[in-house]
ChimeraX commands (.cxc) that place a marker at each C-alpha (Angstrom):
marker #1 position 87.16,109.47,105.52 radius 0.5
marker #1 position 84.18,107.93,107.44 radius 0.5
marker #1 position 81.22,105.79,105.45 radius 0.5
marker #1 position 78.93,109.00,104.47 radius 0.5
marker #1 position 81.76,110.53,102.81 radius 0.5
marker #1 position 82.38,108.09,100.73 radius 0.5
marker #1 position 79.16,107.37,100.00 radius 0.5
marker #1 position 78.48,110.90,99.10 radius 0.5
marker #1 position 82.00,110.74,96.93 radius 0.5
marker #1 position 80.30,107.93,94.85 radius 0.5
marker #1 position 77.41,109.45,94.08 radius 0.5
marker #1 position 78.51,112.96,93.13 radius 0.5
marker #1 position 80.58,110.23,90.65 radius 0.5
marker #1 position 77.51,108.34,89.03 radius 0.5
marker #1 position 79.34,105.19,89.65 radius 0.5
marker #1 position 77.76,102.11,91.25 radius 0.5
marker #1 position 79.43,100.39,93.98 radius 0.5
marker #1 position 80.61,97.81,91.39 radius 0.5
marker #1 position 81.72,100.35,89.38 radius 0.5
marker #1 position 83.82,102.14,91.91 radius 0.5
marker #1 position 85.17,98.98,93.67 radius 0.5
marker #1 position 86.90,97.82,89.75 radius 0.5
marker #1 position 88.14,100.91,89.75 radius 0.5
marker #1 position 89.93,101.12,93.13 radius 0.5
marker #1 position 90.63,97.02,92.61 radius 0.5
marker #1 position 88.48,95.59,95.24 radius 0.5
marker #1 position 85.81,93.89,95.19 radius 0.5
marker #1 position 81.66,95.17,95.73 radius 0.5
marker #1 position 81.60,93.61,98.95 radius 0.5
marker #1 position 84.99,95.74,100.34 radius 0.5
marker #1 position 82.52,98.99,98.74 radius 0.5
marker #1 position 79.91,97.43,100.44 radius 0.5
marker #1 position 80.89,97.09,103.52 radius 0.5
marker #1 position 82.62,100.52,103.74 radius 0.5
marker #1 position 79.04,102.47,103.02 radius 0.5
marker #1 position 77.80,100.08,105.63 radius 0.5
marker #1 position 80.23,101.47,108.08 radius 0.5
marker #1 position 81.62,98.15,109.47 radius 0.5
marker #1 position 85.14,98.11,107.90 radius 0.5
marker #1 position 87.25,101.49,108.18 radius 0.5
marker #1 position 88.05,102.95,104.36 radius 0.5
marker #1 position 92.37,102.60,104.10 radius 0.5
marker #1 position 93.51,105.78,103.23 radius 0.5
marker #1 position 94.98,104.98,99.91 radius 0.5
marker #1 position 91.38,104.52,98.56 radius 0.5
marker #1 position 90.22,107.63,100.43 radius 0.5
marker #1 position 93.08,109.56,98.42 radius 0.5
marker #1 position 91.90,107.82,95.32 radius 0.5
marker #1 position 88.14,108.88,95.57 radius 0.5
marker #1 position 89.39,111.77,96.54 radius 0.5
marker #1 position 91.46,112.21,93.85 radius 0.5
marker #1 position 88.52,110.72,90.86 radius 0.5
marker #1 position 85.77,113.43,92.08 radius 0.5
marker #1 position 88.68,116.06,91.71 radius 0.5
marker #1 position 89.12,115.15,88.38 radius 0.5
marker #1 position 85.78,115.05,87.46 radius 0.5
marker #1 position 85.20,118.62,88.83 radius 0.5
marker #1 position 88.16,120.02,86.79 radius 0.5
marker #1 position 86.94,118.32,83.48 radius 0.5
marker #1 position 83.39,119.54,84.64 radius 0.5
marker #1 position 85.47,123.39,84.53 radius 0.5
marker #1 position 87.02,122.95,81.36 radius 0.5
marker #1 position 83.94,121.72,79.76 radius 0.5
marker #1 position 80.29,122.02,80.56 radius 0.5
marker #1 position 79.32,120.12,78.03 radius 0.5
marker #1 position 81.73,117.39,77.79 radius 0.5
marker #1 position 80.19,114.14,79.97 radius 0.5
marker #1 position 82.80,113.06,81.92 radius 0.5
marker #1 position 83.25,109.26,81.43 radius 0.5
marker #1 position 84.87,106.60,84.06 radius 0.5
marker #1 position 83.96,103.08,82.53 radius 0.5
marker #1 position 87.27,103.50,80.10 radius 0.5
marker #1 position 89.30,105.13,83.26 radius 0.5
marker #1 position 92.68,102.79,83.41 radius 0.5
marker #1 position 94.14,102.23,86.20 radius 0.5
marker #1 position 97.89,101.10,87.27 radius 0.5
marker #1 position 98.03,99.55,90.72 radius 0.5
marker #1 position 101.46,100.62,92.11 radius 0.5
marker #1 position 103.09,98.02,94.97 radius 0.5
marker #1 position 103.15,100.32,98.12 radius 0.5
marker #1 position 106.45,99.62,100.91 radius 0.5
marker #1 position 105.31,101.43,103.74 radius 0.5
marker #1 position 106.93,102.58,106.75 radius 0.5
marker #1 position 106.51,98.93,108.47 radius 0.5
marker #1 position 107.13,97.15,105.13 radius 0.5
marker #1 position 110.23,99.05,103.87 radius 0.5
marker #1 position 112.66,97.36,105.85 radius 0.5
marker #1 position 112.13,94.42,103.98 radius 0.5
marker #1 position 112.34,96.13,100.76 radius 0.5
marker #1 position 115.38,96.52,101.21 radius 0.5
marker #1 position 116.42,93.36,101.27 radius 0.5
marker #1 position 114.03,91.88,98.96 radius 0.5
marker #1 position 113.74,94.60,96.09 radius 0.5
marker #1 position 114.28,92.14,93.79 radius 0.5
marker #1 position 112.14,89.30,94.67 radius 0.5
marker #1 position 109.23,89.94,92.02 radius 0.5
marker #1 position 106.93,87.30,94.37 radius 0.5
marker #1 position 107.70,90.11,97.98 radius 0.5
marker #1 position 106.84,93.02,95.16 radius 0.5
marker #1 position 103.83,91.26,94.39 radius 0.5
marker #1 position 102.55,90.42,97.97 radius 0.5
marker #1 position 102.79,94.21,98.54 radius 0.5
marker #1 position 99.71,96.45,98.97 radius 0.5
marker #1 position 99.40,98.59,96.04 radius 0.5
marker #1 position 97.62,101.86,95.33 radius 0.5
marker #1 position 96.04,102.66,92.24 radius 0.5
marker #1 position 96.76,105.34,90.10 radius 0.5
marker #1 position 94.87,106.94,87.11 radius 0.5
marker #1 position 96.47,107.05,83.48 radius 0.5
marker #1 position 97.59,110.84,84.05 radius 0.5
marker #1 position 100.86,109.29,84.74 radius 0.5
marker #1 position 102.59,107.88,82.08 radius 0.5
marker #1 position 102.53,103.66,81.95 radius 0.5
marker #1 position 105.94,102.85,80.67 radius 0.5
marker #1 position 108.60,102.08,83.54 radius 0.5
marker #1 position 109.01,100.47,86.87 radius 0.5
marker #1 position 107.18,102.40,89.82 radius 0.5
marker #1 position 106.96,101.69,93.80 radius 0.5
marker #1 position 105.29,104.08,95.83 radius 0.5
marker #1 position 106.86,104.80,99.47 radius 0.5
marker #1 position 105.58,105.97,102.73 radius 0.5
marker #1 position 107.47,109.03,104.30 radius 0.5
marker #1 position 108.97,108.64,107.26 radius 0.5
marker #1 position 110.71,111.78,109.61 radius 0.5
marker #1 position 111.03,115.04,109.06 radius 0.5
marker #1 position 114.53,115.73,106.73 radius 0.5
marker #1 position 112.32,116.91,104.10 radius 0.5
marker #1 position 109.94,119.46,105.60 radius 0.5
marker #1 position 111.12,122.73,105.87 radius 0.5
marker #1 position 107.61,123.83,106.20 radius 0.5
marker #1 position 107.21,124.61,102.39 radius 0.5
marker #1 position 104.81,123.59,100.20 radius 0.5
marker #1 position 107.90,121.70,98.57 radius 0.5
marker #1 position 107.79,119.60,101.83 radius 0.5
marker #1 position 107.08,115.74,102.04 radius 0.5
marker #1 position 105.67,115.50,105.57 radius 0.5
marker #1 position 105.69,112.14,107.34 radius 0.5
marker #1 position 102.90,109.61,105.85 radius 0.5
marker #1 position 102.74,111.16,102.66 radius 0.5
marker #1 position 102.95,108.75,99.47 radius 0.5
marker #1 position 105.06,109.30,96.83 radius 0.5
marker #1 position 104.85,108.04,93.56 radius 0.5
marker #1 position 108.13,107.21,92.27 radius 0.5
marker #1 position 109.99,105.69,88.69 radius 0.5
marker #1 position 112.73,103.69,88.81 radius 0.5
marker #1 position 116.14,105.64,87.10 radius 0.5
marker #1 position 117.70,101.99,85.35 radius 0.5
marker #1 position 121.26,101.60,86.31 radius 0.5
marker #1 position 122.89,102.21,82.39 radius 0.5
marker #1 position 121.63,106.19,83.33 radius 0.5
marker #1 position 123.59,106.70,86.42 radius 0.5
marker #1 position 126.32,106.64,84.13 radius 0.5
marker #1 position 125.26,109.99,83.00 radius 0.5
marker #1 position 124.83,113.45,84.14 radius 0.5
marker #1 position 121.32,112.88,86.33 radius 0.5
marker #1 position 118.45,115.45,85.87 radius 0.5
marker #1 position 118.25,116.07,89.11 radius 0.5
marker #1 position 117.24,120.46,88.76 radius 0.5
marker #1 position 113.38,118.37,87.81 radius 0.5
marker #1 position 113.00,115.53,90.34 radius 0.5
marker #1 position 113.58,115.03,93.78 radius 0.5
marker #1 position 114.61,111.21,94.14 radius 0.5
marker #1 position 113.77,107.96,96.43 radius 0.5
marker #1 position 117.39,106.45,97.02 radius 0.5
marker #1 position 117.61,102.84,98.33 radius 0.5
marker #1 position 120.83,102.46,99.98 radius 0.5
marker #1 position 122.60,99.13,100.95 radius 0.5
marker #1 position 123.28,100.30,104.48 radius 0.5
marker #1 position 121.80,103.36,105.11 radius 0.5
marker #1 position 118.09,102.53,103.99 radius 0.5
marker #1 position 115.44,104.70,101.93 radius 0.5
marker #1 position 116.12,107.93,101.74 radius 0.5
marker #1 position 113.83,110.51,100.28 radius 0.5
marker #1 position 116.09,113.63,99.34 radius 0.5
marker #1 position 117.00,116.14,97.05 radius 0.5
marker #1 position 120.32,115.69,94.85 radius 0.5
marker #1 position 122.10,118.65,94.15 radius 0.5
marker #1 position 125.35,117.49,92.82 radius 0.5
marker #1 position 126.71,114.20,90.29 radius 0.5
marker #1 position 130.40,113.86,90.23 radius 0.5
marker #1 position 129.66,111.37,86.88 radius 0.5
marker #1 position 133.44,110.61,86.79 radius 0.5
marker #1 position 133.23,109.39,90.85 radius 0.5
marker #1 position 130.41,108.19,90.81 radius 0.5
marker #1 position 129.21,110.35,93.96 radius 0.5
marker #1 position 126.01,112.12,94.43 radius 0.5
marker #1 position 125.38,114.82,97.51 radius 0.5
marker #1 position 122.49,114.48,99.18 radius 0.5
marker #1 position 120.10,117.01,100.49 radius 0.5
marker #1 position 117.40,117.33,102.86 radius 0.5
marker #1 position 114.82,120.31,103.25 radius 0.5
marker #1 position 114.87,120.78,106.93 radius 0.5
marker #1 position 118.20,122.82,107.82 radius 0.5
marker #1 position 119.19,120.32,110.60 radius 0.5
marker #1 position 119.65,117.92,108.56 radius 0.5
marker #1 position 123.32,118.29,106.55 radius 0.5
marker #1 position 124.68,117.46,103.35 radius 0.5
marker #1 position 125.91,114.35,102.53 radius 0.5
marker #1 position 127.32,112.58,99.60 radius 0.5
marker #1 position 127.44,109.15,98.92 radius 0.5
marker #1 position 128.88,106.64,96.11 radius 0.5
marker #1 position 126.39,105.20,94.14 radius 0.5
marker #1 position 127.72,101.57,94.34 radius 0.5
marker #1 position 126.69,101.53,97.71 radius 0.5
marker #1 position 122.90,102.13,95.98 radius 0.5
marker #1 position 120.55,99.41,95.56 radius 0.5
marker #1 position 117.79,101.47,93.56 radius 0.5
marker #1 position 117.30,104.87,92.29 radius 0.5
marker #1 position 113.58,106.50,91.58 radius 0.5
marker #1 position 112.75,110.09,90.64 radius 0.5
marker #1 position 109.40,111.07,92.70 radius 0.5
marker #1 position 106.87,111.80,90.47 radius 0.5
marker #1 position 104.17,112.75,91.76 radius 0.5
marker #1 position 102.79,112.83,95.95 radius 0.5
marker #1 position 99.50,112.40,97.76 radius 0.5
marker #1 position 99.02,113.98,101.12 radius 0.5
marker #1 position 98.05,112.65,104.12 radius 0.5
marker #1 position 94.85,113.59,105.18 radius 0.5
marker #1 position 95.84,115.50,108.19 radius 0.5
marker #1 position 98.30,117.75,106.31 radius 0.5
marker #1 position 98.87,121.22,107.81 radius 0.5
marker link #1:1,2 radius 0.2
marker link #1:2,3 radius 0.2
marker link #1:3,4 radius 0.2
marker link #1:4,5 radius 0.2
marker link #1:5,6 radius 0.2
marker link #1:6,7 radius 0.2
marker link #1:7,8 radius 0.2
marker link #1:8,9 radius 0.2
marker link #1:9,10 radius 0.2
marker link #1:10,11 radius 0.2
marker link #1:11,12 radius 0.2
marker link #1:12,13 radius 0.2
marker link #1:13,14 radius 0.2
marker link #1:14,15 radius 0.2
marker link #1:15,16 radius 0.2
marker link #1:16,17 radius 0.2
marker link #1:17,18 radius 0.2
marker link #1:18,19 radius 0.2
marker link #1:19,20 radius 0.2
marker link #1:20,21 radius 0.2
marker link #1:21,22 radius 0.2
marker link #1:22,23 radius 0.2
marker link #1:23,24 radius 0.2
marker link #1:24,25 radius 0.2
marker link #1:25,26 radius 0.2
marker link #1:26,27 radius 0.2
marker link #1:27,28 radius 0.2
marker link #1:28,29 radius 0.2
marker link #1:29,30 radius 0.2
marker link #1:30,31 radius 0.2
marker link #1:31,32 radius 0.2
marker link #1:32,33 radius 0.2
marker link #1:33,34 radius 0.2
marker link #1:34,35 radius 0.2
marker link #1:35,36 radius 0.2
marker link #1:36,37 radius 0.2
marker link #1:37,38 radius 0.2
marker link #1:38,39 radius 0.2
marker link #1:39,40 radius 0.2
marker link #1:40,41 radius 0.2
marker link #1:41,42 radius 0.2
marker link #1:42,43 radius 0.2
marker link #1:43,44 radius 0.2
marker link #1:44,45 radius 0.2
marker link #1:45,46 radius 0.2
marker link #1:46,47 radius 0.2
marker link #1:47,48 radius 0.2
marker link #1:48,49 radius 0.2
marker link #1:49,50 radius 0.2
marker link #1:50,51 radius 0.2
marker link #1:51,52 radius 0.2
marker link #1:52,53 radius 0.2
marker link #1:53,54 radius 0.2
marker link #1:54,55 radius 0.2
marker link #1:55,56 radius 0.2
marker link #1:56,57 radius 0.2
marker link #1:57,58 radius 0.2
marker link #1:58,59 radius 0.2
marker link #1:59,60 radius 0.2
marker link #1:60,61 radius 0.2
marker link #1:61,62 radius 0.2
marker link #1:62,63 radius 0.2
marker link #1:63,64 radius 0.2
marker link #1:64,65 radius 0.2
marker link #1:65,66 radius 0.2
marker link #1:66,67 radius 0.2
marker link #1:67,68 radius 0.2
marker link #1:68,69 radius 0.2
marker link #1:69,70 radius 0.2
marker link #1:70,71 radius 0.2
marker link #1:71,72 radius 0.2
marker link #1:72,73 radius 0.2
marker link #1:73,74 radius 0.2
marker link #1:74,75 radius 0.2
marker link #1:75,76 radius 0.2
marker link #1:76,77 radius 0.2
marker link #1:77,78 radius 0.2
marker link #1:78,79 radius 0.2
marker link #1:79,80 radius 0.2
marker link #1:80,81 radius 0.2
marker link #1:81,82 radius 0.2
marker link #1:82,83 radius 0.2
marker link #1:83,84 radius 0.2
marker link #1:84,85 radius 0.2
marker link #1:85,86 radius 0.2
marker link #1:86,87 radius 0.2
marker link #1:87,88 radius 0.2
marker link #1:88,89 radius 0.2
marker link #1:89,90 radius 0.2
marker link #1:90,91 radius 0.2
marker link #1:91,92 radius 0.2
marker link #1:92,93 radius 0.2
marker link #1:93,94 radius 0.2
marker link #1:94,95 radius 0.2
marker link #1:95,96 radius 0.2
marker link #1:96,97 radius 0.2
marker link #1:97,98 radius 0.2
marker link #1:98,99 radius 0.2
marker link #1:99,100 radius 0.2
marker link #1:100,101 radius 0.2
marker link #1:101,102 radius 0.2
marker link #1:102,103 radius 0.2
marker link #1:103,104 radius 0.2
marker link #1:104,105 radius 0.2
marker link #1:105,106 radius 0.2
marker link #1:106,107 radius 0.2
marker link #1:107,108 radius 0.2
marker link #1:108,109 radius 0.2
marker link #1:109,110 radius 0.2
marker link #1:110,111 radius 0.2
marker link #1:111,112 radius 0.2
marker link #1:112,113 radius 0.2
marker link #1:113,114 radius 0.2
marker link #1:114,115 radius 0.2
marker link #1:115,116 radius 0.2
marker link #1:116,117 radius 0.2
marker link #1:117,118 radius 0.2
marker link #1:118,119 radius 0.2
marker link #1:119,120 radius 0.2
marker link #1:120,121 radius 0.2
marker link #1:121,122 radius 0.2
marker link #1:122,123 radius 0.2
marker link #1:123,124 radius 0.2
marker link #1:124,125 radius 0.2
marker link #1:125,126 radius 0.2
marker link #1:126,127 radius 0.2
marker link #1:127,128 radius 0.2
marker link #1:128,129 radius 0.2
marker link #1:129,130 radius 0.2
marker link #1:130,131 radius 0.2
marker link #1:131,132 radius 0.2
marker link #1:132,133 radius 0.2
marker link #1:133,134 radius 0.2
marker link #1:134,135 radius 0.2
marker link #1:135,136 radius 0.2
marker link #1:136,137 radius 0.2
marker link #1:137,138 radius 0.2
marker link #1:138,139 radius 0.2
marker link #1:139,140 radius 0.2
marker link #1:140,141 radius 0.2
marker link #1:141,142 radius 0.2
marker link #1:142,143 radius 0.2
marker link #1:143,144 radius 0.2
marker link #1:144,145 radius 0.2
marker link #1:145,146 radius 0.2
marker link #1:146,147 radius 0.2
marker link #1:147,148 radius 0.2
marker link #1:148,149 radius 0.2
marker link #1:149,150 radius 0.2
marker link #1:150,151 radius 0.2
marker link #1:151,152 radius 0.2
marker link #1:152,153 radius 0.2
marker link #1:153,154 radius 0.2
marker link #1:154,155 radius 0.2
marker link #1:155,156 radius 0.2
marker link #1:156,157 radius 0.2
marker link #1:157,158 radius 0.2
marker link #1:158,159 radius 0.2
marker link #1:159,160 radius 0.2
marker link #1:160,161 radius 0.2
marker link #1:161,162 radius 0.2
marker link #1:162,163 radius 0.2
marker link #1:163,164 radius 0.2
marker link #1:164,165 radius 0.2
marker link #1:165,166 radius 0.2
marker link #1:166,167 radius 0.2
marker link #1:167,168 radius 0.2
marker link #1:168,169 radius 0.2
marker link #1:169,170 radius 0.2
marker link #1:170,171 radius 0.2
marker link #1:171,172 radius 0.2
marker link #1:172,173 radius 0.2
marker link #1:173,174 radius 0.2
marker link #1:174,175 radius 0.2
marker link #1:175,176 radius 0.2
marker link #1:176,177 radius 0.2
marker link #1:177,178 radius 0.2
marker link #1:178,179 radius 0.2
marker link #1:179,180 radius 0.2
marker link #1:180,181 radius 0.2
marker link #1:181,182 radius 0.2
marker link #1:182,183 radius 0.2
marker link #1:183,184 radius 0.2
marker link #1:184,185 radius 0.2
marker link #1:185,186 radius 0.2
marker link #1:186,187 radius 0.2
marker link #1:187,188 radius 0.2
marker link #1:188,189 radius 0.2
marker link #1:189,190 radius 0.2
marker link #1:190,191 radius 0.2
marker link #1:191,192 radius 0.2
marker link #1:192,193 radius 0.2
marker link #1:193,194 radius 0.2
marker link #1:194,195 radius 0.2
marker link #1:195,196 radius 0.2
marker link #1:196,197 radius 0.2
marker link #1:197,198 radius 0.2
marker link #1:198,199 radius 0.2
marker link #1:199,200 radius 0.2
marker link #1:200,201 radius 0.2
marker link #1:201,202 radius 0.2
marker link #1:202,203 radius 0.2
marker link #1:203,204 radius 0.2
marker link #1:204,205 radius 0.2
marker link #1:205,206 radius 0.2
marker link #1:206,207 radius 0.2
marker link #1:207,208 radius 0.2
marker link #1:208,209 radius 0.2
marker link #1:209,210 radius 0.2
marker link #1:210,211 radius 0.2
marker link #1:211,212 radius 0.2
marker link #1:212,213 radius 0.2
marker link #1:213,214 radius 0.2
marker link #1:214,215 radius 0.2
marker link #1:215,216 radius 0.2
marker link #1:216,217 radius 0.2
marker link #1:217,218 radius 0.2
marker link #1:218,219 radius 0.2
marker link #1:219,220 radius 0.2
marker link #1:220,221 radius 0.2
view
């Protein structure tokens, strides 16, 4: 997203550049300098402009002659472990001060509050079979952490896809199709065909999320 478009974005919003920058959790001057053209826009808060004039234009749909108000918008700022950051996620997952010196990306209260949530970066290609079900590379996902008490039982895994943090094998973004609850196993499964099966034993997990929601990368086929 280059300067005018975000400009224009802000506008077609009503919001000042105060207003928008409390929104996104930056301050004027970051807005400021963006419309100026002198620092590039990240990509998380092109996705979240993005993502607030969408929202507008649906409410607009639904109702005329409803106003569509921002100055009560909430908004949950969700720690971000990026490709280059995720390494050390996983060996610092539990240090709250790492969590907190992570970017974050904020979200809108159309996701529900309660719960943990980390948002990852997508790296390869396991999970693109070329679907619209796909998570490309350097798409975000949105994800809530599963607490370890309900990997005890059966996991709901015919609604989510999951994030799953393993002690050797790293973050893995996949589909689980099976729960042997009495093993403790889960099998694995990727999109893309080359990619086979696998199952695993969930003490050798760190962290569990369900994905729930994802933003696209800009470039997105």
């Amino acid at each position: 997203m280059n300067y005018l478009e975000f400009k224009e974005i802000r506008k077609k919003l009503n919001m000042k550049q105060a207003d928008i920058a409390k929104s996104i959790g930056v301050g004027t001057r970051a807005v400021q300098y963006w419309e100026k053209g002198e620092r590039k826009i990240p990509e998380t808060t092109a996705y979240f402009v993005t993502n607030l004039l969408q929202e507008q234009q649906n409410k607009l749909n639904d109702d005329s002659a409803s106003p569509v108000v921002f100055s009560n918008l909430k908004i949950m700022n969700v720690p971000l472990a990026n490709q280059y950051a995720q390494a050390g996620y996983l060996s610092r997952f539990a240090d709250e001060e790492y969590i907190e010196s992570l970017p974050t990306i904020p979200f809108t209260d159309d996701i529900e509050h309660r719960g943990e949530y980390m948002c990852f970066e997508v790296k390869g290609d396991s999970m693109d079979n070329g679907s619209y079900e796909s998570y490309l590379e350097g798409d975000i996902i949105l994800c809530r952490n599963i607490r370890q008490d309900y990997w005890m039982s059966k996991l709901h895994y015919d609604k989510w896809d999951f994030v799953i943090v393993h002690k050797e094998k790293g973050i893995l973004v996949k589909r689980i199709i099976n729960h042997d609850v009495e093993n403790g196993i889960i099998t694995l499964h990727s999109l893309n065909e080359y990619y086979e099966d696998m199952e695993i034993h969930l003490k050798d997990v760190a962290k569990l999320f369900n994905i729930i929601s994802t933003r696209r990368k800009n470039n997105r086929r």
